[in-house]
N, C-alpha and C positions, 0 to 999 in steps of 0.2 A: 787613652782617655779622651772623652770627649770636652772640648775645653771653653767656659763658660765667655764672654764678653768681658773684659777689661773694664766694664765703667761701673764704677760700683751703684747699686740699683738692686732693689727689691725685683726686679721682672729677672736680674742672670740666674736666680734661682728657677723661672720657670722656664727660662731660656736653656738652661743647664737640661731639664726633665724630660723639656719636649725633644731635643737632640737626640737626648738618650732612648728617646721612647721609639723615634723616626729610624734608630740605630736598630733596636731591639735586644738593647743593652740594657742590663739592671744597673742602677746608681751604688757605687762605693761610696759610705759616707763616712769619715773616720773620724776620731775624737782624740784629744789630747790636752793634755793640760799647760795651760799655758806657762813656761819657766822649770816644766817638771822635765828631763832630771836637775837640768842646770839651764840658766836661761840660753849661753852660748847653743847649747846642746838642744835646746826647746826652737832655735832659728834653725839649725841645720836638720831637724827633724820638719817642722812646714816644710822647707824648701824642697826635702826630699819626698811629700806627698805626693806633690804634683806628677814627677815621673814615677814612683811608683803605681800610681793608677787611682789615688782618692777623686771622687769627684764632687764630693763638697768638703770642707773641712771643719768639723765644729772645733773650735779654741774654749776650754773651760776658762774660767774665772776663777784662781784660786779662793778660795773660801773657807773660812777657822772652824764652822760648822752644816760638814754640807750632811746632811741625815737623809738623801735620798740615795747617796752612793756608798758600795761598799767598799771594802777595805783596801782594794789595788789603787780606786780611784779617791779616797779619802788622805792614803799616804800620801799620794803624788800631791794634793792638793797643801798638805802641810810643807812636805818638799819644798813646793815652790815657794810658798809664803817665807821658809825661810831662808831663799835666798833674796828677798823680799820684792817680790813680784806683786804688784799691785793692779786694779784697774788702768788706770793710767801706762803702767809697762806692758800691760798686756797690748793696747792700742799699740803700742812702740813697735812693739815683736810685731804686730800682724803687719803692719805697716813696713818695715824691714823685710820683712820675710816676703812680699809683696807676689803671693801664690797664684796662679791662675783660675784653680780653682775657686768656686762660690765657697766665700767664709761664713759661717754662722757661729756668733757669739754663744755659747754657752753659759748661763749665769743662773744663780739663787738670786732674788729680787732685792736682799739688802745692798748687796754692791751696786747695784744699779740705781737704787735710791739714793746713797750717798753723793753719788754724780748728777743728778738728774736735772740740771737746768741745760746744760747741752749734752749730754749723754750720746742724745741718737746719731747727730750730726755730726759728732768727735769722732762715734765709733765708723759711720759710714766714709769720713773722709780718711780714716786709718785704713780703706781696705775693706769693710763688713759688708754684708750685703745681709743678711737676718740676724734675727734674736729668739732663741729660745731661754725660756725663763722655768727652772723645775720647780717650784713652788707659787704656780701662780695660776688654780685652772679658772675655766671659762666662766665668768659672774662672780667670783669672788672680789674682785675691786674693779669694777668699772672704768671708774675714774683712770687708774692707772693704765687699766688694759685698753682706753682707747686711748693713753699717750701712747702707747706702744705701739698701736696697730695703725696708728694715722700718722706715723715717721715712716724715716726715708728707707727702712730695714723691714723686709717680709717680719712679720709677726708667727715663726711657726708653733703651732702647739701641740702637745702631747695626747696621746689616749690611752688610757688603763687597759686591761683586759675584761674588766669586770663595766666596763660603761654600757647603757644600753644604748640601742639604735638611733632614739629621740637624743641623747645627747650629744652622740656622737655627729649628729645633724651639723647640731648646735656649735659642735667646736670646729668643722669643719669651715661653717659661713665667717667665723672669728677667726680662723686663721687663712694662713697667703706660706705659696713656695712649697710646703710639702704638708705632712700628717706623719708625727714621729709615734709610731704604735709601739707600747712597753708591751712586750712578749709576756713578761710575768709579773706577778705580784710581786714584790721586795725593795732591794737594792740592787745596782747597776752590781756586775759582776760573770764573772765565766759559770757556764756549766756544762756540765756532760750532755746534757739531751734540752730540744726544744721543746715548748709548751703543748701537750697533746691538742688543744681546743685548739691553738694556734690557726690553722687555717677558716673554719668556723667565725674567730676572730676577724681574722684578714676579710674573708668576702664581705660581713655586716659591716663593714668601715667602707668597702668598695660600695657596698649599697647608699651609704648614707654622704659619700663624699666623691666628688672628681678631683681632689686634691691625690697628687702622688702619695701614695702609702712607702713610709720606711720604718724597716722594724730592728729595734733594737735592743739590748739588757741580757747577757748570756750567750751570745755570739762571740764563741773563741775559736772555731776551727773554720779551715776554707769549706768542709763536707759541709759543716752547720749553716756557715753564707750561704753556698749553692741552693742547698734544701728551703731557707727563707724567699732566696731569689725566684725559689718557682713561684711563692705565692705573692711576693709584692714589688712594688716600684723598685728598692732599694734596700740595701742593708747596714744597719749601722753597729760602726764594729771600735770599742771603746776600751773595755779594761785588758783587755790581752793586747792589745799595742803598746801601754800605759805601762803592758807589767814587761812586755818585753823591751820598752824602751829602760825601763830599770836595771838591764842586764847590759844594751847596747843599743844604740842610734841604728845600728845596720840590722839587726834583730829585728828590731820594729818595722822595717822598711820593708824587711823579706816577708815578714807576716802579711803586709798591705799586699806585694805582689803576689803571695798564696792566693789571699784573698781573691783580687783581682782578677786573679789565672780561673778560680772556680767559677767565679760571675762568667765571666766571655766563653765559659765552655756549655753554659748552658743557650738549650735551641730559642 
């Protein structure tokens, strides 16, 4: 794994990219919830990203009603809440877990609201280096999305499959550190097969952005990673680690190194 800067900084995310890119290595991006299965268990799973092969880590923010995620990642989210995992513990965890990997906060925008007079600078001194927010696209609240984008945390933003060219412009200039592209319409979750358009997809995002492209939502097998790695920056790989850390910490880990193993095999 190519291993980002120590100092936490919105630039280790591009510092992280450009490595990877000078390597000709695609980005592992992996996700987890933070406290899911158990908080002990939610520390020793970060720490084990790192040798596994993640090369960024998003940490979710448990949340009572996340309605962009499906079912692997909505349980785990309850999960954690009831071991009572909070904003505030999640900082703790990232902070302990102290990964070399670039962290990217994962969050719904009410957690972040409720914190919001130091927010950025709490998460950034826990360790964060980005914030992606699923409920929150380009022009819907201004105001907010330039508190977000003028703190110490890349601001990265998401893209549909269904966004056209012009806006895809648009969210590329608003956001810093990568471009997380949802593969398909729905909920985060596993599927059998990728998006047909999918590539189609990928190149009009390369046309309208120099931001690293990672793609993510349905990505459960290492074949599936490799076959997105042909088309973009990176892949971002979320409810089958989530479901196999539900079974076991080392599960989950082996999954990362599937993973991992498919990325570095490609030319």
């Amino acid at each position: 794994m190519v291993s980002a800067s120590a100092t936490t900084s919105p630039d280790a995310l591009e510092r992280q990219f450009a490595e990877l890119r000078a390597a000709g290595r695609r980005a592992l991006v992996v996700y987890v919830t933070a406290g899911h299965p158990g908080i002990a268990e939610s520390l020793d799973l970060l720490r084990g990203l790192d040798d596994a092969g993640a090369d960024v880590i998003e940490v979710g923010v448990p949340f009572s009603d996340p309605m962009a995620d499906g079912p692997v990642i909505q349980a785990s989210s309850q999960r954690a809440l009831a071991h009572g995992m909070t904003l505030d513990k999640t900082f703790d965890l990232i902070a302990r877990a102290h990964v070399r990997a670039p962290v990217v906060l994962f969050s719904y925008l009410n957690p972040l609201l409720s914190r919001r007079a130091d927010l950025l600078e709490r998460a950034a001194d826990a360790g964060v280096h980005g914030v992606l927010v699923t409920d929150l696209p380009v022009g819907a609240d201004p105001e907010i999305e330039g508190w977000l984008g003028s703190g110490p945390l890349a601001f990265v933003r998401l893209v549909a499959p269904t966004t056209p060219p012009a806006r895809m412009a648009e969210i590329g200039r608003h956001g810093r550190g990568f471009v997380y592209l949802i593969s398909r319409l729905g909920v985060t979750g596993e599927r059998s097969d990728l998006a047909s358009d999918l590539p189609a997809t990928v190149a009009a995002l390369r046309a309208a952005t120099s931001l690293p492209i990672c793609v993510g939502f349905g990505i459960a097998r290492p074949d599936q990673a490799a076959a997105v790695g042909r088309l973009a920056d990176g892949v971002v790989v979320g409810s089958a680690v989530v479901r196999a850390a539900d079974r076991d910490i080392g599960a989950a880990l082996s999954l990362v190194r599937a993973m991992r193993a498919s990325l570095d095999e490609l030319p």
